[in-house]
C-alpha positions as CSV (number, residue, x, y, z in Angstrom):
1,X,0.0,0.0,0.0
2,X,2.2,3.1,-1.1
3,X,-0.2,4.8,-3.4
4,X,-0.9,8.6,-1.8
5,X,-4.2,8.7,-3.3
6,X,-4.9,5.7,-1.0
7,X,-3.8,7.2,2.3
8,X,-3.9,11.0,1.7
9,X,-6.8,11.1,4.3
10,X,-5.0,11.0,7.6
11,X,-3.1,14.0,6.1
12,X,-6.1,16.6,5.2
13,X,-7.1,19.0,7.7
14,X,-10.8,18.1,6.7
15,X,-10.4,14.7,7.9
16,X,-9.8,15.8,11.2
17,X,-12.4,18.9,11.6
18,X,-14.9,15.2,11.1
19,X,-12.7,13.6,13.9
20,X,-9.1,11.5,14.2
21,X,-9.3,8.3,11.9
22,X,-8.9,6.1,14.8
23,X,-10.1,3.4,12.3
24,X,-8.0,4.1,9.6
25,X,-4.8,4.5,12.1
26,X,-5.7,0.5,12.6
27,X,-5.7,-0.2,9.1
28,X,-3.1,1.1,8.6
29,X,-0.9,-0.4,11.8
30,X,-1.9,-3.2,10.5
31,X,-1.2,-2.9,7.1
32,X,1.2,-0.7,6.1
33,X,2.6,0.7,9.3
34,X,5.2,3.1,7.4
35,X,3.8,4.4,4.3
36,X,3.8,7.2,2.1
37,X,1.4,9.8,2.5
38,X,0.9,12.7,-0.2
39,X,0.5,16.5,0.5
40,X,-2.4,17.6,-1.4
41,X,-2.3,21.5,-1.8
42,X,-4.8,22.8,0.4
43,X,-6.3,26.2,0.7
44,X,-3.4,28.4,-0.2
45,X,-0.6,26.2,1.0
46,X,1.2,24.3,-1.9
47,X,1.4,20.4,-2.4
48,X,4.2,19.2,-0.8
49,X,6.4,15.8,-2.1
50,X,4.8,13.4,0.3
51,X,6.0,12.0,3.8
52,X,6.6,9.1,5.4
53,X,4.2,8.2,8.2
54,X,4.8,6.3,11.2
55,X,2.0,5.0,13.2
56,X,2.8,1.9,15.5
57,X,3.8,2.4,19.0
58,X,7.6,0.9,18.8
59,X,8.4,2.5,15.5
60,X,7.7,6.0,17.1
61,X,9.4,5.5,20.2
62,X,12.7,4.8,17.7
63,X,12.2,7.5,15.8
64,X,11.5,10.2,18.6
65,X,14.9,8.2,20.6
66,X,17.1,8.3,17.3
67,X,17.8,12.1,16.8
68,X,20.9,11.1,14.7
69,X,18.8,9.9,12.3
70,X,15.8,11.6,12.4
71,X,16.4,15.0,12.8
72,X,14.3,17.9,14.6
73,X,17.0,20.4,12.8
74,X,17.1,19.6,9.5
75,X,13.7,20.4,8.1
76,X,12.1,21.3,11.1
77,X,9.2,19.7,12.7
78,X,6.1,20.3,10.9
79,X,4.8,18.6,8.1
80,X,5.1,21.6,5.3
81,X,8.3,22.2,4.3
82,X,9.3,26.0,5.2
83,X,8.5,28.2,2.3
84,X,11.9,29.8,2.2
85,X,15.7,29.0,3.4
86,X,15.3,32.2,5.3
87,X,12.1,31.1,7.0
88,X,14.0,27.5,7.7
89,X,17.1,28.9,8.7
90,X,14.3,31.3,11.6
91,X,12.6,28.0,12.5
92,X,15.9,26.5,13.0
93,X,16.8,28.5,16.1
94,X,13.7,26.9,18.4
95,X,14.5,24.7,20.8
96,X,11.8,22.0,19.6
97,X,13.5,22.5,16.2
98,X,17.0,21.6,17.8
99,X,18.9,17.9,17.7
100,X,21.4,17.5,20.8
101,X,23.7,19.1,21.9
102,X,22.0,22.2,20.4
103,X,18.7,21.3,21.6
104,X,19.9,20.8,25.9
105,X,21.8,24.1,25.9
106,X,18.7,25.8,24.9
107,X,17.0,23.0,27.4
108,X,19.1,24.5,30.0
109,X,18.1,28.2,29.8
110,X,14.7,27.4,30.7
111,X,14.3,24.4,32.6
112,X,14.1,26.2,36.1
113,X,10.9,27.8,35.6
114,X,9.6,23.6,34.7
115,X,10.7,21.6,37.4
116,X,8.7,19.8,39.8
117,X,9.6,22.4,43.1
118,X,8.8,25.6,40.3
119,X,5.3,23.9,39.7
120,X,4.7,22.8,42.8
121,X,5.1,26.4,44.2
122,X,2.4,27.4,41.8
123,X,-0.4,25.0,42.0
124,X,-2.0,27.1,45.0
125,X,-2.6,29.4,42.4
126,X,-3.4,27.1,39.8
127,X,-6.1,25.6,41.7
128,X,-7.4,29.5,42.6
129,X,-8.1,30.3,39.5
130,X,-9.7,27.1,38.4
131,X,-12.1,27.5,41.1
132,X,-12.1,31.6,40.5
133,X,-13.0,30.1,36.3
134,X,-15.3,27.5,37.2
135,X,-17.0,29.6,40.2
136,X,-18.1,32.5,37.5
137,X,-20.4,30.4,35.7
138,X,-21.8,28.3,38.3
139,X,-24.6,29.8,38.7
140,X,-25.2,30.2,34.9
141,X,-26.4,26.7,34.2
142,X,-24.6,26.7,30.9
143,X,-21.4,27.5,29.3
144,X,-18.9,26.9,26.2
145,X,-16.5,25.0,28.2
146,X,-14.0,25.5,25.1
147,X,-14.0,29.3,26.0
148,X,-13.9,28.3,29.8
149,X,-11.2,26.7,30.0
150,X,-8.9,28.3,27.4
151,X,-8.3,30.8,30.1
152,X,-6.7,28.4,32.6
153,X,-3.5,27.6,30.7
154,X,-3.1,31.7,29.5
155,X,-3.5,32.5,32.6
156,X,-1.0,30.3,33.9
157,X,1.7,31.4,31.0
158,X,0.7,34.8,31.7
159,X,1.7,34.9,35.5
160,X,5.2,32.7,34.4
161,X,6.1,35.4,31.6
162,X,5.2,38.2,33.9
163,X,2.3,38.9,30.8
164,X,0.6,41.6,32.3
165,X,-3.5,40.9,32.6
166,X,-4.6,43.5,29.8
167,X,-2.3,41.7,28.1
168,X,-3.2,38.4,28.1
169,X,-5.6,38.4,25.3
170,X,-2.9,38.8,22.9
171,X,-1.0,35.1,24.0
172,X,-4.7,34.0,23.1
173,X,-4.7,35.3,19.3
174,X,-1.4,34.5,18.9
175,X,-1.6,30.7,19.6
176,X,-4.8,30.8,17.4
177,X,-2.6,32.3,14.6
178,X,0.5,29.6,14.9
179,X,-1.6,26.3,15.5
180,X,-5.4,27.0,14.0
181,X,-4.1,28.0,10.8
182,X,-5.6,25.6,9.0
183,X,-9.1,26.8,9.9
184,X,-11.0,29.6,9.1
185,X,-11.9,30.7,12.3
186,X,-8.7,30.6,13.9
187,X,-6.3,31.5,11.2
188,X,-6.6,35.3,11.3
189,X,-7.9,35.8,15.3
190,X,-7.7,39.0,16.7
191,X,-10.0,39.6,19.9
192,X,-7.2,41.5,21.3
193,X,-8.9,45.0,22.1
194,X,-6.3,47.5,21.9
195,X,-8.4,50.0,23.9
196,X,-7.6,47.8,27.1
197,X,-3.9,46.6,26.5
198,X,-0.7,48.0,28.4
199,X,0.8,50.1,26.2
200,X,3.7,47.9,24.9
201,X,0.2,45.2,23.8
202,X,-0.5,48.4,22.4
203,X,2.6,49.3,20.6
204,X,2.8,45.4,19.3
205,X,-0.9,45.3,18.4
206,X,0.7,48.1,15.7
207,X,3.3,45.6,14.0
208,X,0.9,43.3,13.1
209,X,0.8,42.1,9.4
210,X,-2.1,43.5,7.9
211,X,-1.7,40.6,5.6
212,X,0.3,37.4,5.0
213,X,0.7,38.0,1.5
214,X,3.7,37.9,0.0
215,X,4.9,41.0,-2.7
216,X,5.3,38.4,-5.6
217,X,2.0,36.8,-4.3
218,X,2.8,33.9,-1.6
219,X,1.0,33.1,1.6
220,X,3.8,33.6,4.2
221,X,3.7,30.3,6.5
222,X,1.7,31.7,10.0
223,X,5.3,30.7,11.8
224,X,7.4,33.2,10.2
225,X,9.1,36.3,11.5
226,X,7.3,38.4,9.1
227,X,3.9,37.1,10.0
228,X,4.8,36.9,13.7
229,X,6.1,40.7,14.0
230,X,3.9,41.6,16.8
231,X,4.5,38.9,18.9
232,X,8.0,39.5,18.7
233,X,7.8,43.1,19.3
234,X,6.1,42.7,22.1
235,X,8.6,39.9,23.6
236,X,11.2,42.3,23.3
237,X,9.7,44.6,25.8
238,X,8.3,42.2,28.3
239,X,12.0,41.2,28.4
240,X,12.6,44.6,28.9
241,X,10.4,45.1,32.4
242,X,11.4,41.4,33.3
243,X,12.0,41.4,37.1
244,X,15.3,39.6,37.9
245,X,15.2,35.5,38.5
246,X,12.2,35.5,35.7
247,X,12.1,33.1,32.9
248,X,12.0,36.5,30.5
249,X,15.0,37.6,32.5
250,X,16.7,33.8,32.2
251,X,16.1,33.9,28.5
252,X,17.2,37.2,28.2
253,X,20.5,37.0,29.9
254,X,20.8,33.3,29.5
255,X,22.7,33.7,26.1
256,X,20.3,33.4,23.2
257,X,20.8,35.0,19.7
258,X,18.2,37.4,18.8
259,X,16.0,34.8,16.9
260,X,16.7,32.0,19.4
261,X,15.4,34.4,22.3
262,X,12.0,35.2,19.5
263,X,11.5,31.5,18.5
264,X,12.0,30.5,22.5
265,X,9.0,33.2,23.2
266,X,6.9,31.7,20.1
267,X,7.2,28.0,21.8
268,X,5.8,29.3,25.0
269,X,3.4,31.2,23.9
270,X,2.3,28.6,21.9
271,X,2.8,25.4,23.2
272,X,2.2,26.0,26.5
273,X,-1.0,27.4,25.9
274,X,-2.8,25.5,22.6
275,X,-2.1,22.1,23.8
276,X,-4.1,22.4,27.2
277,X,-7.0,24.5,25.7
278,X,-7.0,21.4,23.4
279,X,-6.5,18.5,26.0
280,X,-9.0,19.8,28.6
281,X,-11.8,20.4,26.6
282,X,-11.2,16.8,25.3
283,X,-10.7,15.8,28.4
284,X,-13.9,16.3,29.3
285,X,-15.8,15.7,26.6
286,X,-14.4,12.2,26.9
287,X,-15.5,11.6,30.4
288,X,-19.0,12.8,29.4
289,X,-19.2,10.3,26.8
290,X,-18.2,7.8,29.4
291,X,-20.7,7.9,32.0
292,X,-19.8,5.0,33.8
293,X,-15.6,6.5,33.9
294,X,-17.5,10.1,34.7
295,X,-19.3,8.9,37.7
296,X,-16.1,6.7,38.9
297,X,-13.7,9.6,38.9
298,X,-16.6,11.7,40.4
299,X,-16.9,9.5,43.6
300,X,-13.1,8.8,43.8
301,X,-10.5,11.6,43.8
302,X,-7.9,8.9,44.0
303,X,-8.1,8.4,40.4
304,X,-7.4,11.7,39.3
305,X,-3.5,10.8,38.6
306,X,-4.8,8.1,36.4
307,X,-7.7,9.4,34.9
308,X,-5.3,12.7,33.3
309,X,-2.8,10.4,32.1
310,X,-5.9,8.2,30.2
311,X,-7.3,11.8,28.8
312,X,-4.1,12.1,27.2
313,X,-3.6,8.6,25.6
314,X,-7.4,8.6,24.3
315,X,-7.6,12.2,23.3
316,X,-3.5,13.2,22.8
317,X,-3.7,16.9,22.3
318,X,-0.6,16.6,19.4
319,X,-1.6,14.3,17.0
320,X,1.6,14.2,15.0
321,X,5.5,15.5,14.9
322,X,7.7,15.5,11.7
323,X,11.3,14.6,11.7
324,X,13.8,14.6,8.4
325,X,16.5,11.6,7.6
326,X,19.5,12.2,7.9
327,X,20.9,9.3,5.8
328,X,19.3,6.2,4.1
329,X,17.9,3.9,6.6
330,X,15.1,1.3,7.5
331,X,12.1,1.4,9.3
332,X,9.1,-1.1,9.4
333,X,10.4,-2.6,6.1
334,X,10.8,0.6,4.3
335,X,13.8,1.7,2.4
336,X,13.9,5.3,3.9
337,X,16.5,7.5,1.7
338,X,18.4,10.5,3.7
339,X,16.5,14.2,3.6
340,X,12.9,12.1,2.9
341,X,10.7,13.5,5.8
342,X,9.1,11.0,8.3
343,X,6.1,12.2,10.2
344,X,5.0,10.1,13.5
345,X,1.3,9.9,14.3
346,X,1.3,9.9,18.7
347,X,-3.0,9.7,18.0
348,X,-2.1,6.1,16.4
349,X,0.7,5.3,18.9
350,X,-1.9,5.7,21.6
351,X,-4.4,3.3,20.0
352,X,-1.7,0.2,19.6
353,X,-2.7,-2.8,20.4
354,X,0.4,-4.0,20.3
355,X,1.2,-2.4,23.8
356,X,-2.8,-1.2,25.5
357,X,-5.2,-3.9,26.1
358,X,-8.7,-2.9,24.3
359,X,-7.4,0.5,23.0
360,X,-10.3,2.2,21.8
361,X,-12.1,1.8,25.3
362,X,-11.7,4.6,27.8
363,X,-10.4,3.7,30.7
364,X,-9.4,5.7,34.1
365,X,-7.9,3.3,36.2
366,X,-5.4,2.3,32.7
367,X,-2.3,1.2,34.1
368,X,0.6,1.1,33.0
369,X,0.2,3.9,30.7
370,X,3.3,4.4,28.3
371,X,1.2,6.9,25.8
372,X,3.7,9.2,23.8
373,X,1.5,12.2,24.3
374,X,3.9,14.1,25.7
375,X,6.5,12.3,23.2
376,X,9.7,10.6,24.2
377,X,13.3,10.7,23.9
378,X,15.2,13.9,24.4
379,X,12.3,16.1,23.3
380,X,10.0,14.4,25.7
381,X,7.9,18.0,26.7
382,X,9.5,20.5,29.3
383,X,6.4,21.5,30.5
384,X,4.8,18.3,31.1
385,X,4.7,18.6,34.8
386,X,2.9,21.6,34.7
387,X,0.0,20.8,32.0
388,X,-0.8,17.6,34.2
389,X,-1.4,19.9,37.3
390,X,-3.4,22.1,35.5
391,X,-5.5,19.4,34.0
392,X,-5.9,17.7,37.0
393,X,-6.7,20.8,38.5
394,X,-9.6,22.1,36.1
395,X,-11.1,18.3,35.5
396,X,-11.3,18.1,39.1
397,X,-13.0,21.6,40.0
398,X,-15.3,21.2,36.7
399,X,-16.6,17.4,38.2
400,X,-17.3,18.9,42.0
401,X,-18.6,21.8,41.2
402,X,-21.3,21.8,38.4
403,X,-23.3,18.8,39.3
404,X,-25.3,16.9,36.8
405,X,-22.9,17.9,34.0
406,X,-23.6,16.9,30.6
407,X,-23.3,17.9,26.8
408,X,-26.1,20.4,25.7
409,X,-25.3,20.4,22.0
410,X,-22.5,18.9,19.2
411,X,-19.6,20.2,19.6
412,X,-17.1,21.4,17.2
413,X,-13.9,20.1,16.0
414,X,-11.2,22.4,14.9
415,X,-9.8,21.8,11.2
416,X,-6.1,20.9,11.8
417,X,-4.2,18.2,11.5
418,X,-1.5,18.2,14.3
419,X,-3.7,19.6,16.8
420,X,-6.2,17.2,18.2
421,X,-8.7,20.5,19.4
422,X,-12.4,21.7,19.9
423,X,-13.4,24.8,19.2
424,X,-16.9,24.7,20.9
425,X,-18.3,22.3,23.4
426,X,-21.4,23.2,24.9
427,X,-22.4,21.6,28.6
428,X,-25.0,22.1,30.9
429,X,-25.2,21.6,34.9
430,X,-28.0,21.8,37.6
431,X,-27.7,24.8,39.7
432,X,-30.6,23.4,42.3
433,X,-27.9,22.9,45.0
């Protein structure tokens, strides 16, 4: 099965906006567990030459392990190839687009602000402003828990990057910009309102591109310094009032390059934000459509620990990470030729059954657990620590305190494919207490 016609679904943002092709990830384990996919061109993004996609557990774990041959660095780690060498070379300076020894000294830098002491020293706030989020629609009946809960984790970045609160509105548009490109109503956000930022959101809101069009008629990629201005304006000048000891002050003084300081902002602006307004909106729309798992983690608190790290296998907020060959190699059977990219699907890693027992059932008391949601080897996420507290922490305010929870309408999937998101999920919740 090599044809890209055949298999050029699990690579069209459409497919997804529908919902993950759990199915077709098992066909495919099962049948062709490397293959080639095509790149379609889509929207205004070109066709690209094709990939080769990973999708069983043990063949992901050795690519994600095997950064000598499949490199972070060499074509970066999305899917599309960067439009330019300029916009390549840019993208090369981010730590997630690093292969060791680059990739720990920019590690290094920031790793303080990630440990478990530095989260555990902020989970009394954490949990405040859950129950502060949670507490402000009680009472309503009804809310768009998408919207809800989007403010936990930009909140949380906020109060690490010393964002000020007028400001936080812009980390929001920003991570819409970078991750929902692919849909419509994500791709050009802007719910900023520059009447109510500081004045350096202010002076940013200024440097944004009016468009992403290109002079001789290209759509500059959403990740490029010309299309990011404003954030990068605006990095510059938090930097600026950073208070000593901060992670703004670290990377400041820690001894980044100009674009490695901007593409180190990008990353946490991004994905330390998008993935949670992702996994805890799935998160709970997968307990609600498991009653029987619901109603267990309700009565016992216990299984919190357990019940996160099930969220994340059955609904892994990053579907998918690309990684370039470095020479000619083999994997599953497939002759793999050096600068060929090689894109590994974590949303079909999760659903082995090679390694979990009845994967498509969702289970809270699951363990062991060995999902590669948070990936593995020496990009395994920084900031893992932190997005389990917070989505232990929301889960568990949202279950105590709106009794009777349950959907009140379809919700809506966002059109991407690396980003396994929501964009609406209505619920419901008796207020009779």
């Amino acid at each position: 099965m090599t044809s890209h016609e055949v298999t050029a679904d699990v690579f069209l943002s459409e497919t997804y906006a529908r919902g993950v092709p759990y199915a077709r990830y098992r066909e495919l384990r099962d049948a062709a567990p490397v293959c080639r996919i095509g790149e379609p061109a889509v929207g205004p993004w070109p066709a690209g030459p094709g990939f080769w996609a990973v999708f069983r557990h043990a063949d992901v774990k050795h690519v994600l392990r095997t950064p000598e041959i499949f490199s972070s660095y060499t074509g970066a780690t999305q899917i599309a190839d960067p439009e330019t060498e300029g916009d390549l070379a840019f993208l090369r300076t981010m730590m997630l687009n690093q292969d060791p020894p680059a990739h720990a000294r920019l590690r290094r830098i920031v790793s303080a602000a990630f440990t478990p002491r530095a989260v555990r020293e902020l989970e009394a706030v954490i949990e405040a402003r859950a129950h502060a989020l949670v507490d402000s629609v009680a009472g309503l009946g009804s809310t768009d828990y998408v919207e809800l809960a989007a403010d936990l984790p930009v909140w949380t970045l906020a109060h690490i990057m010393g964002v000020p609160e007028e400001d936080r509105r812009l980390l929001y548009d920003w991570s819409n910009r970078v991750i929902g490109y692919q849909d419509a109503d994500r791709a050009g956000s802007c719910t900023a309102d520059a009447g109510t930022l500081s004045p350096m959101g202010r002076a940013a809101l200024a440097h944004r591109p009016a468009t992403l069009t290109r002079p001789d008629g290209s759509v500059a990629a959403p990740r490029t310094h010309e299309a990011l201005a404003d954030m990068f304006v605006y990095a510059h000048a938090l930097a600026d009032h950073a208070r000593p000891g901060s992670i703004m002050a670290q990377m400041r003084e820690g001894g980044l390059t100009r674009d490695e300081f901007e593409t180190m902002f990008l990353l946490f602006a991004t994905a330390g934000n998008e993935t949670l307004r992702n996994g805890i909106p799935g998160g709970l729309a997968s307990l609600l459509d498991h009653p029987d798992q619901y109603a267990l983690l309700r009565e016992r608190e216990d299984l919190t620990h357990s019940a996160v790290e099930e969220v994340l296998r059955f609904w892994p907020p990053v579907m998918d990470f690309r990684r370039t060959a470095t020479r000619d190699t083999e994997l599953g059977g497939r002759r793999i030729r050096r600068g060929e990219k090689v894109v590994v699907f974590h949303a079909s890693a999760n659903r082995d059954e090679r390694v979990f027992t009845d994967p498509d059932r969702f289970d809270i008391t699951r363990t062991p657990n060995d999902h590669v949601s948070f990936g593995f080897g020496p990009h395994f996420c920084l900031g893992a620590h932190l997005a389990r507290v917070q989505m232990r922490t929301m889960l568990r305010v949202t279950i105590d305190r709106l009794p009777g929870l349950e959907r009140a309408g379809e919700a809506v999937r966002l059109a991407s494919n690396f980003q396994n998101g929501l964009k609406r999920l209505p619920v419901r919740w008796r207020t009779d207490r």
